[in-house]
N, C-alpha and C positions, 0 to 999 in steps of 0.2 A: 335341605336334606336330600340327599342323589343316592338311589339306587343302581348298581354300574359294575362291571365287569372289573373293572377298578377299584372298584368299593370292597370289591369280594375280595379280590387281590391284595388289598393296603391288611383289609384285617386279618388275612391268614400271615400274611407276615409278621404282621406285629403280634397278633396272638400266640404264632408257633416263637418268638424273640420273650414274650413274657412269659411262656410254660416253661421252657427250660430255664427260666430267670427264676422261676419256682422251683422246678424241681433242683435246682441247685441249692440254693435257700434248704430243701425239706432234706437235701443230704448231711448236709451240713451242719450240725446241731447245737455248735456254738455261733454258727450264725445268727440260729435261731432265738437262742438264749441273748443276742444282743440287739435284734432287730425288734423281738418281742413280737406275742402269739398276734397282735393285733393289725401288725404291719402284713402279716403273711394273709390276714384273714382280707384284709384291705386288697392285694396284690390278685388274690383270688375271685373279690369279687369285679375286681376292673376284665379282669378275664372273663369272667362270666359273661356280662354285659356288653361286652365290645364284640363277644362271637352273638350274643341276641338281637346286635342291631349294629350288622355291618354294614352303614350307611357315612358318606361323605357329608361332616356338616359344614356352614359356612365359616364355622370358627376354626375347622382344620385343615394343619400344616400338611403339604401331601412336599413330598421329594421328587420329584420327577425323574420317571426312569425311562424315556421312548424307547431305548435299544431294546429292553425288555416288554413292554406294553402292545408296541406295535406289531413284533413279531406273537405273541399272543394275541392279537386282537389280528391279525390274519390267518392264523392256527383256526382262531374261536369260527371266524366268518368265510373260512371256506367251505363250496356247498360238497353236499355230498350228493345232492339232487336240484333240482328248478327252484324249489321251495324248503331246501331241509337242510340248514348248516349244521357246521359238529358242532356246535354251542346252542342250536336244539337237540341235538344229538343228547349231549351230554346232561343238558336238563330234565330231558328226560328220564335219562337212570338216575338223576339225584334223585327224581321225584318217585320213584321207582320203589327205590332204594329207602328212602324216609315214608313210602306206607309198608312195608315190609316190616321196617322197623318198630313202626307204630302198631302195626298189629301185635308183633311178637309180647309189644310193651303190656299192649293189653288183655294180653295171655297171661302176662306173668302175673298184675294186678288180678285176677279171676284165680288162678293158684292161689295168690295171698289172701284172698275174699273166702276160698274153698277152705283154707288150712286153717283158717282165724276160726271158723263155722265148726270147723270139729274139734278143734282143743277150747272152743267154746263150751262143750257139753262133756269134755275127758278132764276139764281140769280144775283145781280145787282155786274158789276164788277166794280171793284179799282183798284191803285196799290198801293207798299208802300208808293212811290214817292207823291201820294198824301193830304198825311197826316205828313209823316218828310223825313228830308234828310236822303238819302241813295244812296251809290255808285251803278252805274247800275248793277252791277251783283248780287245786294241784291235788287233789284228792283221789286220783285215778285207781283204775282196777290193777291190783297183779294177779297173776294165776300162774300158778303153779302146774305143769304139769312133763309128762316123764319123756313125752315125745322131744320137750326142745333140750338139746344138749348145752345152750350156751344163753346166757341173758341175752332180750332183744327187746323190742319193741317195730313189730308188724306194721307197712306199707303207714297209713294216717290213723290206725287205729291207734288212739290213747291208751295203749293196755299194755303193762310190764308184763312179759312172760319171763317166770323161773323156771329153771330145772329142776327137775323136782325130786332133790337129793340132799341130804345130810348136811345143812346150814345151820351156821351159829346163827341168835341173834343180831351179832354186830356185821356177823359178814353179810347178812340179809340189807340190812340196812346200808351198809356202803355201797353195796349192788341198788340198791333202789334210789337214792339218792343219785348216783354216776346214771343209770337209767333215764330219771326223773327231767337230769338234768338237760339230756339230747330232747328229753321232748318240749322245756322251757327255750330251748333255743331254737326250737322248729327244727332238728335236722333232718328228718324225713322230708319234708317239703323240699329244704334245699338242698338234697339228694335227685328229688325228682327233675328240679329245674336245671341240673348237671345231666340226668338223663334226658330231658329233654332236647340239650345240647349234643350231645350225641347220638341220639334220631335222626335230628337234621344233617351234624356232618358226619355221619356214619362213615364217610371214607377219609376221613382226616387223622393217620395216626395219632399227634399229639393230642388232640381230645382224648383220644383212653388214655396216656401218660397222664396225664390232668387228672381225669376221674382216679384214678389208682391214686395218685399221691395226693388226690384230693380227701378223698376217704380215711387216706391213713393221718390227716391233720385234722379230721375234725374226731378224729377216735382219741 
């Protein structure tokens, strides 16, 4: 397993070759209808994992490209000082760049922490249990209250939030169940581990094309 300026290189290529192999697949929606939801979830998560561990392993094909490689890797290692090439240069603002970002991250989680705490004490509680059967360990809270405009379910908290406005019955129930369901499939978690991906390469377009059509495939 090689860590490498190469490495870095192999996967942004081939990462930015299978987002747009995505996002053509997410345009296209009788592709979709024949490739099936499970193919696309699969193509997703190869992307995922390939930008988490861009590393050369012994089992892989690499294409040799020196006309491109070299002239990068004389770019990367010329100095700008005794001791300071642009390829410290530059890792330096990635790394810059990704606590910046990681702060911001953890601004937003302390909002989410804040906002869960007061519709905490504003909102009328439920549980599933109230509305359809469900085994007790999918038993969770919902709450009801007039601040959220839209169903949700907040950062890792297990709590269905309702709007707290003129529902039927059954419409209650279809919203809790479609709810219920993002949280049986962990998708806050794997929200976060996309956010995570873009902390790190926060300057890599295709990563937000990813995250956006990623979002709207798992909705």
């Amino acid at each position: 397993m090689l860590f490498s300026v190469s490495s870095i290189f192999i996967t942004l290529v081939m990462s930015t070759a299978l987002i747009l192999l995505f996002e053509l697949f997410i345009a296209q929606k009788n592709l979709i209808r024949f490739l099936r939801m499970d193919v696309m979830i699969l193509l997703a998560i190869v992307i995922i994992v390939r930008l988490l561990l861009p590393f050369e392993y012994a089992f892989t094909i690499t294409v040799p490209f020196p006309w491109v490689m070299n002239y990068i890797r004389d770019f990367l290692n010329f100095k700008l000082s005794a001791s300071f090439s642009v390829l410290n240069l530059l890792c330096l603002i990635w790394g810059i760049g990704i606590l910046v970002q990681l702060i911001q991250y953890i601004q937003n989680i302390r909002k989410c922490n804040l906002i869960f705490s007061i519709l905490k004490d504003s909102s009328v509680h439920k549980c599933v249990s109230d509305y359809i059967e469900t085994p007790p360990k999918f038993n969770y809270s919902v709450w009801f209250a007039e601040e959220i405009e839209s169903p949700m379910v907040i950062g890792f908290k297990k709590v269905i939030f309702l709007p707290k406005i003129e529902l039927n019955d059954s419409e209650i129930q279809d919203i809790i169940k479609h709810e219920l369901q993002h949280i049986k499939n962990h998708d806050n978690l794997i929200k976060q581990i996309v956010n995570l991906i873009k902390i790190i390469y926060w300057w890599f377009p295709p990563v937000y094309w990813f995250s956006k059509k990623f979002n709207l495939l798992w909705k």
